[in-house]
C-alpha positions, 0 to 999 in steps of 0.5 A: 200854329194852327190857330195862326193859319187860320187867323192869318186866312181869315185876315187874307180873305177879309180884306176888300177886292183889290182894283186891277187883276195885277192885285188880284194876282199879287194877293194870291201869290203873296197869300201863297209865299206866307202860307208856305213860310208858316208851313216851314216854320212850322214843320222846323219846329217840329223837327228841332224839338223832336231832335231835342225830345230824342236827345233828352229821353230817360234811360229805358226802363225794362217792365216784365209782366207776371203770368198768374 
């Protein structure tokens, strides 16, 4: 995920300057919607495999330590 931010910014900032201020502004707030949008895939990635690795863990397994 973090290699598709960084590809994704350097894409953004490689494209050339936009002709009237109205396209300077939509590329800003256009950058920012799908910065976001990685970000919430991103973070309910995370949330659903978390989900899946608590409900799929082992029985625990009780290790006592001998004291010599």
């Amino acid at each position: 995920m973090l290699a598709w931010l960084v590809i994704y910014l350097t894409a953004l900032s490689g494209n050339p300057e936009p002709l009237s201020e109205a396209g300077k502004a939509g590329a800003v707030i256009g950058g920012g919607i799908a910065i976001m949008f990685l970000f919430i895939v991103w973070g309910g990635g995370a949330v659903v495999l978390g989900f899946f690795a608590l409900l799929t863990r082992g029985s625990k397994t009780i290790v006592e330590e001998i004291e010599r």
